[in-house]
C-alpha positions in Angstrom: 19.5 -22.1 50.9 16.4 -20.2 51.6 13.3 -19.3 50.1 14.3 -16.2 48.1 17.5 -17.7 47.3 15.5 -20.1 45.2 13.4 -17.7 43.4 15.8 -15.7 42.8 17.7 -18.4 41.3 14.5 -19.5 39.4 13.7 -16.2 37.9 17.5 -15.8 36.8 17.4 -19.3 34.5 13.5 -18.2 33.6 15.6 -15.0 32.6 18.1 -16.6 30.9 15.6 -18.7 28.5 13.4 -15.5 28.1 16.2 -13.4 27.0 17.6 -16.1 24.4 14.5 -16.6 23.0 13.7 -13.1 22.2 17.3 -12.5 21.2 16.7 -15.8 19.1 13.5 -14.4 17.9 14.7 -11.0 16.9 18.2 -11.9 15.1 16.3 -14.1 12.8 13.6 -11.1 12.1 16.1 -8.9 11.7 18.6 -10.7 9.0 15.0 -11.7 7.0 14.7 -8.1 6.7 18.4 -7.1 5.8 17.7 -5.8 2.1 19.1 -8.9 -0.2 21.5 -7.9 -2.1 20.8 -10.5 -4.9 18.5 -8.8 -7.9 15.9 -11.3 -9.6 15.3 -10.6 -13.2 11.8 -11.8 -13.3 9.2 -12.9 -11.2 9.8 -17.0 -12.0 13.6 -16.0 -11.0 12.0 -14.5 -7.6 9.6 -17.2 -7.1 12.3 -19.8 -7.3 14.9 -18.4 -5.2 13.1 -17.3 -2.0 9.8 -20.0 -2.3 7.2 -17.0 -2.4 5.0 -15.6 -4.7 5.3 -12.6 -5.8 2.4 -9.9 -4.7 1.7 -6.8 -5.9 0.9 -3.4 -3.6 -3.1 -2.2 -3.6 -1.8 1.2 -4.7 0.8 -0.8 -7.9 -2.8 -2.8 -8.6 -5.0 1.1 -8.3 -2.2 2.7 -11.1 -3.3 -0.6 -13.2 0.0 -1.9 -13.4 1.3 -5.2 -14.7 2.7 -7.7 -12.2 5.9 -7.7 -14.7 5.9 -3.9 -13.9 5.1 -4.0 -10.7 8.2 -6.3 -9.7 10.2 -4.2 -11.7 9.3 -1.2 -9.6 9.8 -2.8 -6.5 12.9 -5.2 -7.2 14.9 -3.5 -10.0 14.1 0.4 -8.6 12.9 1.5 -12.0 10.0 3.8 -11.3 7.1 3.9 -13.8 
């Protein structure tokens, strides 16, 4: 085995592990951002399925919105 045979065999495994990570990486961003196709009600109902609070946009907080209408907007579609 000769010199280039082992980096070229070292940069295929480094490879390997760079593309699975990224492919990990990706896949996991990518099905958190799949639109859910579960509607919460309220914001509790939100807050208790996914862990996080709910926040509101600078532009929903601007058009002096409520946080209750605010979700609504954003999670039931209903445009004020």
């Amino acid at each position: 085995m000769t010199m280039k045979d082992r980096d070229d065999s070292f940069f295929n495994v480094l490879s390997n592990i760079i593309d699975e990570a990224f492919s990990k990486v990706f896949t996991e961003k990518k099905e958190e951002s799949l639109p859910s196709e579960q509607q919460y009600g309220t914001i509790e109902e939100y807050t208790a399925a996914t862990g996080k609070r709910f926040r509101m946009t600078k532009d929903q907080k601007e058009r002096g919105l409520t946080r209750e209408e605010a979700f609504t907007e954003i999670h039931l579609n209903e445009e004020n």
